[in-house]
MARKOL-926374 format. One line per field, with one value per residue (C-alpha): residue number from 1; residue in one letter; x, z, y. Coordinates in nm, 3 decimals, decimal comma, padded with zeros to 5 digits. Each point is the difference from the previous one (the first is absolute). Layout:
<pts>
pos	[NUM:...]
code	[a:...]
u	[X:...]
w	[Z:...]
v	[Y:...]
</pts>
This chain:
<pts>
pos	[1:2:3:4:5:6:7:8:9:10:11:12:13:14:15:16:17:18:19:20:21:22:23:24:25:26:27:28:29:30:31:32:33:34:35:36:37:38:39:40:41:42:43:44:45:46:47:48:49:50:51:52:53:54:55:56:57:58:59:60:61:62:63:64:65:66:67:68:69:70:71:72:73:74:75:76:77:78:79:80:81:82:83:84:85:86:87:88:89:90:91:92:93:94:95:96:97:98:99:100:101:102:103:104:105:106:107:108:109:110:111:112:113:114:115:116:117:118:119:120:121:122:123:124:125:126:127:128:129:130:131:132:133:134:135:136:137:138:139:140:141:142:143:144:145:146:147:148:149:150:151:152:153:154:155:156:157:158:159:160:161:162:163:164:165:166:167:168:169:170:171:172:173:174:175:176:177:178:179:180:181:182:183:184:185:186:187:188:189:190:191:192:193:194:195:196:197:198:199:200:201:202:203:204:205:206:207:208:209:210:211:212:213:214:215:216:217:218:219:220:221:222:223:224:225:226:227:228:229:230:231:232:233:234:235:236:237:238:239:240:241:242:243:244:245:246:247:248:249:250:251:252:253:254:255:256:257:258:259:260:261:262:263:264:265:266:267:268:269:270:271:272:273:274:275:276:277:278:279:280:281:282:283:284:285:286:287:288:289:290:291:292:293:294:295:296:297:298:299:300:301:302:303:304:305:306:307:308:309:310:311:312:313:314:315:316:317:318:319:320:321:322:323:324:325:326:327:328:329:330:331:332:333:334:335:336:337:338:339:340:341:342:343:344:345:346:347:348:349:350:351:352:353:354:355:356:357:358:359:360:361:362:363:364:365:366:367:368:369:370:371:372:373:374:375:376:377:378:379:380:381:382:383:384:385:386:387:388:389:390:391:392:393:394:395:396:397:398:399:400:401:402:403:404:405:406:407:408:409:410:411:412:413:414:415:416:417:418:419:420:421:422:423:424:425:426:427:428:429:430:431:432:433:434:435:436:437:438:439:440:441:442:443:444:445:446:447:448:449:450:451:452:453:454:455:456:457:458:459:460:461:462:463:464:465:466:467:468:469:470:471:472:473:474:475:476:477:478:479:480:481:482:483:484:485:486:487:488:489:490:491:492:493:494:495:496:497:498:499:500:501:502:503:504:505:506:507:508:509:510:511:512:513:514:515:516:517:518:519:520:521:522:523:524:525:526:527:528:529:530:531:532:533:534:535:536:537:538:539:540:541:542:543:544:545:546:547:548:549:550:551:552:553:554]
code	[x:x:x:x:x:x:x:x:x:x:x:x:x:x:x:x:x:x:x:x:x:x:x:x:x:x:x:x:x:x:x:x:x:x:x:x:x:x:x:x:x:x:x:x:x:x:x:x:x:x:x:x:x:x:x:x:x:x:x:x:x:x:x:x:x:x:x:x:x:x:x:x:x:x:x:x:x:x:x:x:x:x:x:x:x:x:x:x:x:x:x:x:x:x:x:x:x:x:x:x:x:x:x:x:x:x:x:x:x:x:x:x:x:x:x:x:x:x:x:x:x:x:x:x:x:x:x:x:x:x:x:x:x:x:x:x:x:x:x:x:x:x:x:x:x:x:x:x:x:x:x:x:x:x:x:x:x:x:x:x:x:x:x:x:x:x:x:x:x:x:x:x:x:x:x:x:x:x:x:x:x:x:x:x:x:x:x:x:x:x:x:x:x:x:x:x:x:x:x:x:x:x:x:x:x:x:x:x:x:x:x:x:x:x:x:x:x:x:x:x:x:x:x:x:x:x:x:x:x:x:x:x:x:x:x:x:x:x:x:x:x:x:x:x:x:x:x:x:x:x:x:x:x:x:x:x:x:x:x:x:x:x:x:x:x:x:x:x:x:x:x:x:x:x:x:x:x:x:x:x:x:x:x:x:x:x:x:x:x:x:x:x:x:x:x:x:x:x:x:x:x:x:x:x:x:x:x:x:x:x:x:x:x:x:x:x:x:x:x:x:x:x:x:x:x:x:x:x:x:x:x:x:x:x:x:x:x:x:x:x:x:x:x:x:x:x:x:x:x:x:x:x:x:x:x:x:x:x:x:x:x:x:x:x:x:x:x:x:x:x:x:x:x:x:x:x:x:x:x:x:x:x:x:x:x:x:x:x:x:x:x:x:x:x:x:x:x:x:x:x:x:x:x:x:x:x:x:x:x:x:x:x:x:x:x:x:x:x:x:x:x:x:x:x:x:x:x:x:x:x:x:x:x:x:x:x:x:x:x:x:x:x:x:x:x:x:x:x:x:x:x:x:x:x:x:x:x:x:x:x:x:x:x:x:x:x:x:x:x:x:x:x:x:x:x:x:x:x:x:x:x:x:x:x:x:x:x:x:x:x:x:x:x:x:x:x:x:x:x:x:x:x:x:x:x:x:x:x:x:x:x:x:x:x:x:x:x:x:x:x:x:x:x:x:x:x:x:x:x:x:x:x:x:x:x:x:x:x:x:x:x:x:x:x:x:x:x:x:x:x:x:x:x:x]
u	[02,842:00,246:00,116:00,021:00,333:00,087:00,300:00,183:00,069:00,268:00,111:00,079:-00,247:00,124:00,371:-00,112:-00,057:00,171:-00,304:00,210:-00,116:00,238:-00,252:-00,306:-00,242:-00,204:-00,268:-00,224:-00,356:-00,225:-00,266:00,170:00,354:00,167:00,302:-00,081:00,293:00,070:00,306:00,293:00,085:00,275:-00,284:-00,102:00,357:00,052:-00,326:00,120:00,313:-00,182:-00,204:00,333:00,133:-00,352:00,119:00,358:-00,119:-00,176:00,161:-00,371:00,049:00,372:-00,127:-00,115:00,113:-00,297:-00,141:-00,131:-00,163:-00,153:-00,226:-00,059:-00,386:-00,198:-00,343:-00,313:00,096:00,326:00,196:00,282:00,054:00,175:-00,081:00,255:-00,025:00,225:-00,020:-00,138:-00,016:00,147:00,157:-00,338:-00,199:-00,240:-00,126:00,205:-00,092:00,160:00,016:-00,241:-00,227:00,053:-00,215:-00,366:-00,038:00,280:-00,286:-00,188:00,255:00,168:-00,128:00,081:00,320:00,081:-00,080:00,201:00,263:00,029:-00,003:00,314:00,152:-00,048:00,123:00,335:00,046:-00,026:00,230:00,287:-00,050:00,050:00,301:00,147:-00,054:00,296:00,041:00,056:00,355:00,035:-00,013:00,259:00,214:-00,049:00,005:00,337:00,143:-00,132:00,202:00,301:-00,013:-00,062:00,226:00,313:-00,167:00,052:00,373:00,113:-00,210:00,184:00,331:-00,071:-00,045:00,302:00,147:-00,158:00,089:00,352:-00,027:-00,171:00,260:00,305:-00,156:-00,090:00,360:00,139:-00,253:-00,098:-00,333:-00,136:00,090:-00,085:-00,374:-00,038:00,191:-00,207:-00,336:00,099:00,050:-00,340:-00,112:00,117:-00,153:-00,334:-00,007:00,097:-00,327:-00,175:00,123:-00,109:-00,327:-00,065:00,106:-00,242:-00,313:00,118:-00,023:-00,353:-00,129:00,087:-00,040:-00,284:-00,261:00,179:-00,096:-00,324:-00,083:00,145:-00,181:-00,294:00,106:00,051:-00,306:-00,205:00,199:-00,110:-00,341:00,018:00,122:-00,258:-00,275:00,167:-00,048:-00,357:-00,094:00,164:-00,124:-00,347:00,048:00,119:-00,281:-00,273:00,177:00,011:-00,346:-00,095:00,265:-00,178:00,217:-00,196:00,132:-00,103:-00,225:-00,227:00,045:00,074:00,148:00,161:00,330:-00,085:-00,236:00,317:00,285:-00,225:00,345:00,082:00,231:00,296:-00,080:-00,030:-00,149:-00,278:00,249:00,227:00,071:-00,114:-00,333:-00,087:00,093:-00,231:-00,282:-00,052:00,054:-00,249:-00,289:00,073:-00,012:00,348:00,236:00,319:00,294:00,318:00,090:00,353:00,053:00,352:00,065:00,109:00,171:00,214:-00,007:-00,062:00,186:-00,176:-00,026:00,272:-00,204:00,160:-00,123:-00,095:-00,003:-00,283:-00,151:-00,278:-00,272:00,086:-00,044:-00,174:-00,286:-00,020:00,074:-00,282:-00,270:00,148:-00,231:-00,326:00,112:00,064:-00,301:-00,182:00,239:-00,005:00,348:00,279:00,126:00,353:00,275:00,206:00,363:00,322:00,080:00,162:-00,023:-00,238:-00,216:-00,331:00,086:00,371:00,286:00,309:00,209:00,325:00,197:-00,130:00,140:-00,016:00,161:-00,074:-00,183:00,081:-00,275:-00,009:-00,206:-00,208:00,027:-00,212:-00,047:00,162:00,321:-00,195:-00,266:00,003:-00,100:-00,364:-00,326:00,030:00,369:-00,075:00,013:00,317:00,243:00,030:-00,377:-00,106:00,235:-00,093:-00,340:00,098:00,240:-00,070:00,351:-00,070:-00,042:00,384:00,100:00,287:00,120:00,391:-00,008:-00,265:-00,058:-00,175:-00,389:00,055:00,284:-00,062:00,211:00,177:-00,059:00,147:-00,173:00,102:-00,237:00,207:00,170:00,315:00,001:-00,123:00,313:00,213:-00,165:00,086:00,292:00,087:-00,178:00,192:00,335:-00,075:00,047:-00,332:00,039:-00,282:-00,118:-00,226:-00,122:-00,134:-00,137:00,106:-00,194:00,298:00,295:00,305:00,325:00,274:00,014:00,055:00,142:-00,052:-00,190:00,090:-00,228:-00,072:-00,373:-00,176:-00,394:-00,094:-00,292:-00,151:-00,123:00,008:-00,003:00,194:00,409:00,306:00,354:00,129:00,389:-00,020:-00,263:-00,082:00,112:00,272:-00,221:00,198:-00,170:00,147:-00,184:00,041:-00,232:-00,191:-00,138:-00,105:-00,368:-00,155:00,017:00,053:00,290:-00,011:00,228:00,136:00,098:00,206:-00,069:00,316:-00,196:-00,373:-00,124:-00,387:-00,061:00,399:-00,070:-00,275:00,268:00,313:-00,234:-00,190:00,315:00,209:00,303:-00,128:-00,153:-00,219:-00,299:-00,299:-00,105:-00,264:-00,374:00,165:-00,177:00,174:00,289:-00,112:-00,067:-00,309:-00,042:-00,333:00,076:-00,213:00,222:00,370:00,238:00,249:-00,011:00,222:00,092:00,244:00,126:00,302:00,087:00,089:-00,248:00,081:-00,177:00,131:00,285:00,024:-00,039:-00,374:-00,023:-00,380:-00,067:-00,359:-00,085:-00,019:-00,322:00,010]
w	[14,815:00,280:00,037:00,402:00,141:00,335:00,139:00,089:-00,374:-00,033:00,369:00,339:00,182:00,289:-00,118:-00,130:00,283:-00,140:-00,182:-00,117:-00,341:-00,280:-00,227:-00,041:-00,266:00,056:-00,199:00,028:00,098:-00,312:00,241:00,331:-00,118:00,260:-00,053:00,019:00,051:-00,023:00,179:-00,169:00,315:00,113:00,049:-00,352:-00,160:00,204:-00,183:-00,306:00,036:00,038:-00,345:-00,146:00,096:-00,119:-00,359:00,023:00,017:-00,339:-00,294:-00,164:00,202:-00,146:-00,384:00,057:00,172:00,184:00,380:00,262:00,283:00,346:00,246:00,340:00,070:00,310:00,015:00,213:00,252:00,068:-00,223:-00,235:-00,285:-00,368:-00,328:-00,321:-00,335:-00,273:-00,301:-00,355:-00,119:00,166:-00,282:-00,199:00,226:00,209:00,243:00,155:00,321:00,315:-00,116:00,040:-00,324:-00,257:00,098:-00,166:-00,380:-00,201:-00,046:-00,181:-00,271:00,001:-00,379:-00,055:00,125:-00,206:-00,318:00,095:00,081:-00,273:-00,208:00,251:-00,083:-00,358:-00,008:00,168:-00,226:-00,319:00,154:00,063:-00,362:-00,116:00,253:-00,165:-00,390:-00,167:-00,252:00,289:00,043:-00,368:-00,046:00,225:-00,114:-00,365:00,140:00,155:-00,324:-00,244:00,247:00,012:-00,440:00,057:00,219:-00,143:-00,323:00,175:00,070:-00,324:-00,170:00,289:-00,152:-00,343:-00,007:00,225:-00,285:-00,258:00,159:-00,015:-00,383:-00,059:00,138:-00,170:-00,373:00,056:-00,010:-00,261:-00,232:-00,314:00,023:-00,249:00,146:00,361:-00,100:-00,075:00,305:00,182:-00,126:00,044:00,406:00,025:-00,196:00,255:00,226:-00,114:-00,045:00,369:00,127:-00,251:00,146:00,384:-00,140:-00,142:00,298:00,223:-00,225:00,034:00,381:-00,038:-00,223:00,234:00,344:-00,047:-00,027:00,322:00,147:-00,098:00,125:00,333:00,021:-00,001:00,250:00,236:-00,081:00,085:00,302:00,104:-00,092:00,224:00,285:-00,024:-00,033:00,274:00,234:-00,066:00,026:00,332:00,146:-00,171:00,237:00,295:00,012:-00,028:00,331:00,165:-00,026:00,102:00,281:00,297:00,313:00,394:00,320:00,327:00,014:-00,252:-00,268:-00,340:-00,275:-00,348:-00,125:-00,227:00,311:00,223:-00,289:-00,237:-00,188:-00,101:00,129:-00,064:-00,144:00,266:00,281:00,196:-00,062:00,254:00,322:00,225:-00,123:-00,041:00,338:00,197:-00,245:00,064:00,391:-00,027:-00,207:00,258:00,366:00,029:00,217:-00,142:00,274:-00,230:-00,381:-00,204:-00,298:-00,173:-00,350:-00,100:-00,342:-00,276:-00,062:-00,370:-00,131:00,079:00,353:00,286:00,262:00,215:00,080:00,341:00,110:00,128:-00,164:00,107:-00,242:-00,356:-00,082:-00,332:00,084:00,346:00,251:-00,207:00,129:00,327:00,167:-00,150:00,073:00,384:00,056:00,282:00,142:00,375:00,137:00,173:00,261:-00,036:-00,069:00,271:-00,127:00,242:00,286:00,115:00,334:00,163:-00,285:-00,117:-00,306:-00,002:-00,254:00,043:00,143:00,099:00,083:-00,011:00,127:-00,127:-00,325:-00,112:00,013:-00,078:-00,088:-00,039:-00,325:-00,061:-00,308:-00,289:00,108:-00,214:00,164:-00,182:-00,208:-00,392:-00,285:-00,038:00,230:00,092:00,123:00,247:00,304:00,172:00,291:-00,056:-00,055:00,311:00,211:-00,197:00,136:00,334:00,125:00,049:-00,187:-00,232:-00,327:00,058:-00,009:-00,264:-00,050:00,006:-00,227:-00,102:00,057:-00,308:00,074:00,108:00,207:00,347:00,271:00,133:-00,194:00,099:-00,048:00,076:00,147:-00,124:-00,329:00,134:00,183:-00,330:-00,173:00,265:00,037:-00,387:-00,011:00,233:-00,267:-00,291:00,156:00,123:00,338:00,133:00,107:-00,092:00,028:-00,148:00,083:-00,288:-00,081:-00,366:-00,189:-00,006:00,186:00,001:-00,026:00,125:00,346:-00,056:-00,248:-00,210:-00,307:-00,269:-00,284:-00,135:-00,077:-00,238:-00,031:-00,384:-00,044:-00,224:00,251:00,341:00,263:-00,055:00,066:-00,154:-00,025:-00,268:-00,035:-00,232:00,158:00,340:00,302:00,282:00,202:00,321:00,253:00,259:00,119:00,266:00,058:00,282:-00,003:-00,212:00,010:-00,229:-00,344:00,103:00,133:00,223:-00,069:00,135:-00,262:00,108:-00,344:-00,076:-00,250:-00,016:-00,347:-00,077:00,002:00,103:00,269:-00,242:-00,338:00,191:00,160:-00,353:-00,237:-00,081:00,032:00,384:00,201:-00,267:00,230:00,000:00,356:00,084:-00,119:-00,273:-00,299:-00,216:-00,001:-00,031:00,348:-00,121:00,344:00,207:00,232:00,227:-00,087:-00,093:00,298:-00,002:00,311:00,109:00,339:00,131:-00,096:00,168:-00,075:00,162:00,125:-00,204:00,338:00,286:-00,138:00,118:-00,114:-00,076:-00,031:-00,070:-00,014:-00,074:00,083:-00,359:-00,102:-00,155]
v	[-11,640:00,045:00,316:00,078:-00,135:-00,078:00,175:-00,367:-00,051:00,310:00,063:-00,166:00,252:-00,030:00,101:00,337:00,255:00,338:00,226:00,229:00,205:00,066:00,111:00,179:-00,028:00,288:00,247:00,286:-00,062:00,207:00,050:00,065:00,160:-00,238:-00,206:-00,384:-00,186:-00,400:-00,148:-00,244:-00,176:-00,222:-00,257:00,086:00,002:-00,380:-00,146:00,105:-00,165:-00,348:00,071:00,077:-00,299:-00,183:00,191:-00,152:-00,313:00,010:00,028:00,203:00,270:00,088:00,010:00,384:00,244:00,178:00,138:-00,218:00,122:-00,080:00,137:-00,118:00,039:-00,019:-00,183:00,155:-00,276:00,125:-00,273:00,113:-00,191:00,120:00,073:-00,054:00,155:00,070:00,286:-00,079:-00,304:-00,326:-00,207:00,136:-00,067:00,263:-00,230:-00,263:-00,188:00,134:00,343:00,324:-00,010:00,310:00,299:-00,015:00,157:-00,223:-00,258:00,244:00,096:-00,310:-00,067:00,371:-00,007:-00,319:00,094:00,291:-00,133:-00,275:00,341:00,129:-00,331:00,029:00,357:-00,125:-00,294:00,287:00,221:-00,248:-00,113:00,361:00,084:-00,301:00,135:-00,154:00,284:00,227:-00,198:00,012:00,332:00,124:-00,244:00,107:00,348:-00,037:-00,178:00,323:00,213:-00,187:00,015:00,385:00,075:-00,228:00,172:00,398:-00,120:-00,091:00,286:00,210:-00,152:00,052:00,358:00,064:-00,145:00,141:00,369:-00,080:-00,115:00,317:00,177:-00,185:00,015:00,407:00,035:-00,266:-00,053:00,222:00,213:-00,289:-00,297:00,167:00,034:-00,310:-00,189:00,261:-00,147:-00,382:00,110:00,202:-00,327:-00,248:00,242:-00,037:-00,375:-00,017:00,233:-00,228:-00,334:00,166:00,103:-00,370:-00,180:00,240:-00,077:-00,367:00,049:00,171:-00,273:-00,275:00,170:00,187:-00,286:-00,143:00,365:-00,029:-00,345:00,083:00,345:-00,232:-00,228:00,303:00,166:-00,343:00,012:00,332:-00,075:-00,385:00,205:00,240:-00,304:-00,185:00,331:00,002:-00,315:-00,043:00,346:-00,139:-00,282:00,137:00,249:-00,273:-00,175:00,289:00,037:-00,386:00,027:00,026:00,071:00,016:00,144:-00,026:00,237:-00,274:00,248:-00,109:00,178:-00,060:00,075:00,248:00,198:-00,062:00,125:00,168:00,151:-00,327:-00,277:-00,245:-00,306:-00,261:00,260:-00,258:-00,293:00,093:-00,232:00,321:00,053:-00,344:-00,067:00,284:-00,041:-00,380:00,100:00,293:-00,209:-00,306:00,248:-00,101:00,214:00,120:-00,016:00,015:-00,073:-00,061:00,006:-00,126:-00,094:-00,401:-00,115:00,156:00,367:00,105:00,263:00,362:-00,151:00,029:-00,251:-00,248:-00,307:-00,026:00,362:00,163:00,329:00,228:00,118:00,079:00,388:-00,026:-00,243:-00,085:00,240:00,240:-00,256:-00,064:00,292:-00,113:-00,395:00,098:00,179:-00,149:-00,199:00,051:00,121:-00,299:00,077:00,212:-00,205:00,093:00,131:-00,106:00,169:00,359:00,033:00,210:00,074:-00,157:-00,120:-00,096:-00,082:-00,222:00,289:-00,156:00,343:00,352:00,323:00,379:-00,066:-00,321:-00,299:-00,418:-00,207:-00,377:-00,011:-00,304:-00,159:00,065:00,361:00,277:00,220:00,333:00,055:-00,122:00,169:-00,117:00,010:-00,382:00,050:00,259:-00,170:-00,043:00,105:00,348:00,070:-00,216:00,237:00,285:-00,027:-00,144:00,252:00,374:00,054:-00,269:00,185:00,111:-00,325:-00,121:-00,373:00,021:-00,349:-00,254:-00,372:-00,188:-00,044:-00,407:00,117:-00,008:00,210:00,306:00,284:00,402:00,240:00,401:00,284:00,301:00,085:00,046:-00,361:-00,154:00,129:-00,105:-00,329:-00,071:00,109:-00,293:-00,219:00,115:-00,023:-00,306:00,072:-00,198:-00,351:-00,229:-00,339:-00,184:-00,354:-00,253:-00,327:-00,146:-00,233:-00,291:-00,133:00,281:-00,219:00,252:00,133:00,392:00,259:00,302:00,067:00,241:00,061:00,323:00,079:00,153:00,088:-00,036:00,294:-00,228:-00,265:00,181:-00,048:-00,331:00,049:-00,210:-00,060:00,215:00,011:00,317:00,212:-00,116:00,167:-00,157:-00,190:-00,223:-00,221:-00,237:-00,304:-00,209:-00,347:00,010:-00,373:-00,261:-00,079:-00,314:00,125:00,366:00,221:00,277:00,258:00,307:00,311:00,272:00,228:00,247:00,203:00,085:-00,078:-00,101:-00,361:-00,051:-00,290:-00,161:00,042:-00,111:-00,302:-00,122:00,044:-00,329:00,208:00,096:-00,271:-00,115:-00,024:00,237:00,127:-00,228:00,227:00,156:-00,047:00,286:-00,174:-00,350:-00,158:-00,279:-00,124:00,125:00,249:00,241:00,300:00,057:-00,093:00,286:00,207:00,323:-00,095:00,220:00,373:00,172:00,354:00,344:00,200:00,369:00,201:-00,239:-00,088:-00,373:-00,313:-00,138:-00,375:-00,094:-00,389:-00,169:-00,371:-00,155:-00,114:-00,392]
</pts>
C-alpha cells in the first residue's frame, strides 16, 4: 500500500521558500525532562493546502466532519517526501489506500470492539424508543386538562361562597330563628357537596394519572440504568484498546496506552492524525521535519471547528503523548524567526524606540497569547523572550491570527494608555489592503453595519440591528484581478472581525475576503488575504506624527 508521497503532488517546491513556524507541537521527554518540540511550517501549512484541495475535489471526504493531517518526512538519503492521515474512521473504514494505517492493537479487539459496539448501537436504538414513550405526551396533556377542571373548579367554588357569606349575612337579619337554621344548613350543605365534588374529581385524576406515573417512572429508571450500561461497556472497551494500543518513539521504545495514560483516557486517544503520523515515521526511520493538522467537513454540534483551519494538538488526548511520541527524534535545525536588526535571532521590527515598538506580524501568528497551552505562541511572547524589556511589553490592539501586518505595541504603562486612547477615540488612521473572493461592482464607498458577537458561537461576529455595536468602514477598489478584487479598507471603528463581517454580508460587499473560511470563502487559499498596511497616529512622548507603512504581502 502506498503511503509515502512525494512533495510534487501538494506543492510547487520550488514556490515555497519562507520556513517560518507558526506552531509548535512540543512535549516533555519522561526520561530526559527536556522539551521536544515539532515545527508547523509555512512549507508544512502549503502541503496541506494541496491535500485540502485533493478533499474538495471529492464529494467522500465532505460526509464527516473530522482532522486530517500531514507530515513532511525526511528519508536516510536526504529525500523529503509526505505522509497523510486522517482521525477515526474514514467513511468506516480504518485502512484506506493512500493514508497512514491505524496504529497496531485495533486488530486485536476488532471482534471485541464489535460486539461491543453492536451492544452501543442497540443501547441507542432502546433509548430513543423510550425518549419517545407516547404516554409521556399523554400525561401532561391529561395533566394540564385536570388542572384547568380544578382550577375553573377553585373559581366558581371561590364564587360560591362569596355568595353564600352574603346570604348568610342577609337571612341573620330577616329571617326567624326557625327558618334561619334551616337556610343555614342548606348553605353548609352546598358547602359540603362542593369539597365532595373537588375530592371526586382529584381521585379521578389519581386513578387515571397515576398508572401514566408509573409507566413513565419505569421508562426513566431503564434510562438511568441504559446509561449506566452504556458507560460501562464503553469504558469496558476503551480500557481493552488502551491496552492493545501500542504507540513507539524514536528512541525504538514501545509502550501502550494504558502504560502511557494509566488514569484513563478519552475515547478515540491513538486514533488521532498526530500520533498516527510519528508512530508510522518512528517504526519506518522516517524523519519528522514539520506536521499540520486542520479539520475538513461539517462540524457537529458540541464542536466549534472550521473547515480548513489549522489546529495544534488536542489537550485531552494528544498533546499528553506528544513527549513520549517525540522522544528520540534528533533536533531540526531552528526555524529562523524574521529579522530585528542587530540581534541573532530577529523579529519583523518595523519601528522601535524607548516606548514602543511596531511589528509587521505574519499571518497565522497570534497578536498575544490565548487561553490554552497550544495558543501560546505569538507576538508578544516572541518579544517577550527576545528583548531584555520584553516581559513589559503590552499590545495597544490586536490583529486576528490570519491577519498579517502592523501591529503597536507600548513598553510603559503610561504609553499603553495613551496609545489606546488614540484607538478608542478613533484618532488612529489605518489601512488595510485585501483580496475578495469575487468581482466588486462599485468603485468606492462606506459601510455601516453594526456588529454583534453572539457568546453562544464565538468567536464568529454578525450584523445585529438590535445589539450590535456602530461599526463604519470605507472602501475603495484598488484593481480588478480575474475573478478577484483587490480592495483597500479604511476601517472607522475597530470591532472584531469588522473587515471580514462588512466584506461576507450581502448587505456589505457580499464577498468573503479571499482565505476566509469562517465566513464562507470555499475557494483554496494559503491563508486569509487581509493585511494591516499602514497606521498613522501621534506619538503621546514625541508628540509628532508616526506614519508606519509595510509592503503588502500577496
Amino acid at each position: 500500500m502506498v503511503v509515502l508521497h512525494p512533495l510534487s503532488d501538494f506543492i510547487d517546491c520550488d514556490a515555497i521558500s519562507d520556513l517560518s513556524c507558526s506552531y509548535w507541537y512540543e512535549g516533555l521527554c519522561l526520561e530526559s525532562g527536556n522539551r521536544l518540540k515539532l515545527p508547523r511550517t509555512s512549507m508544512s501549512e502549503a502541503i496541506a493546502y494541496g491535500l485540502m484541495q485533493e478533499l474538495a475535489n471529492n464529494d467522500c471526504y465532505s460526509r464527516e466532519g473530522k482532522m486530517y493531517g500531514i507530515l513532511l518526512v525526511e528519508l536516510p538519503n536526504g529525500e523529503k517526501w509526505v505522509l497523510k492521515a486522517f482521525s477515526g474512521l474514514l467513511n468506516g473504514c480504518s485502512v484506506v489506500d493512500g493514508w497512514v494505517p491505524p496504529i497496531p492493537g485495533r486488530d486485536e479487539v476488532a471482534f471485541e470492539e464489535a460486539r461491543t459496539l453492536a451492544q452501543l448501537d442497540a443501547i441507542k436504538q432502546e433509548l430513543l424508543t423510550l425518549k419517545q414513550l407516547t404516554e409521556r405526551q399523554q400525561y401532561e396533556t391529561l395533566l394540564n386538562d385536570f388542572e384547568q377542571q380544578l382550577q375553573a373548579m377553585s373559581d366558581r367554588h371561590r364564587d360560591c361562597k362569596h355568595q353564600r357569606q352574603e346570604k348568610r349575612q342577609q337571612i341573620c337579619k330577616t329571617l326567624s330563628p326557625e327558618a334561619l337554621t334551616i337556610a343555614l344548613e342548606q348553605l353548609d350543605e352546598e358547602s359540603r357537596q362542593q369539597g365532595i365534588e373537588r375530592r371526586q374529581l382529584k381521585r379521578q385524576q389519581n386513578a387515571v394519572l397515576q398508572p401514566l406515573q408509573q409507566l413513565i417512572a419505569a421508562t426513566d429508571t431503564r434510562i438511568s440504568e441504559l446509561k449506566q450500561q452504556r458507560k460501562a461497556l464503553s469504558r469496558q472497551l476503551q480500557a481493552q484498546m488502551q491496552a492493545s494500543y501500542s504507540l513507539t518513539n524514536f528512541s525504538g521504545r514501545s509502550q501502550s496506552l494504558q502504560e502511557l495514560m494509566p488514569g484513563g483516557s478519552p475515547t478515540g486517544t491513538g486514533d488521532c492524525c498526530a500520533p498516527k503520523l510519528l508512530h508510522y515515521a518512528a517504526t519506518h526511520n522516517l524523519k519528522p521535519l514539520a506536521m499540520a493538522e486542520f479539520w475538513w467537513g461539517e462540524s457537529s454540534a458540541n464542536q466549534d471547528k472550521i473547515q480548513g483551519e489549522f489546529y495544534g494538538a488536542c489537550i485531552e488526548r494528544c498533546q499528553p503523548l506528544m513527549g513520549f511520541l517525540l522522544s528520540g527524534l534528533r533536533p531540526n535545525p531552528p526555524t529562523p524567526l524574521p529579522c530585528r536588526e542587530g540581534g541573532e535571532v530577529t523579529l519583523p521590527i518595523i519601528y522601535e524606540d524607548e516606548w514602543l515598538i511596531a511589528v509587521n506580524k505574519p499571518a497565522g501568528l497570534l497578536s498575544i497569547p490565548g487561553r490554552y497551552r497550544d495558543r501560546q505562541d505569538s507576538i508578544l511572547s516572541r518579544l517577550g523572550h527576545l528583548l531584555p524589556d520584553g516581559m513589559a511589553l503590552a499590545s495597544v490592539h490586536r490583529l486576528d491570527q490570519e491577519t498579517s501586518g502592523i501591529l503597536l505595541l507600548a513598553r510603559d504603562r503610561q504609553t499603553h494608555r495613551q496609545l489606546s486612547q488614540q484607538f478608542q477615540q478613533r484618532q488612529v488612521h489605518k489601512v488595510y489592503e485585501a483580496i475578495l473572493a469575487g468581482v466588486v461592482t462599485v468603485e468606492q464607498g462606506v459601510i455601516n453595519l453594526p456588529l454583534w458577537g453572539d457568546p453562544e458561537n464565538r468567536p464568529y461576529q454578525k450584523v445585529d440591528w438590535q445589539h450590535g455595536k456602530p461599526s463604519l468602514t470605507h472602501f475603495q477598489i484598488m484593481a480588478r484581478e480575474g475573478d478577484y478584487t483587490r480592495v483597500e479598507f479604511t476601517p472607522l471603528t475597530g470591532r472584531t472581525h469588522q473587515l471580514r463581517v462588512h466584506s461576507a454580508d450581502v448587505r456589505g460587499l457580499g464577498i468573503t475576503i479571499l482565505g476566509d473560511r469562517l465566513y464562507g470563502c470555499c475557494a483554496v487559499a494559503s491563508r486569509l488575504h487581509l493585511h494591516a498596511r499602514e497606521l498613522r497616529f501621534k506619538h503621546p512622548q514625541l508628540n509628532e506624527t508616526i506614519h508606519l507603512h509595510v509592503k503588502t504581502p500577496f
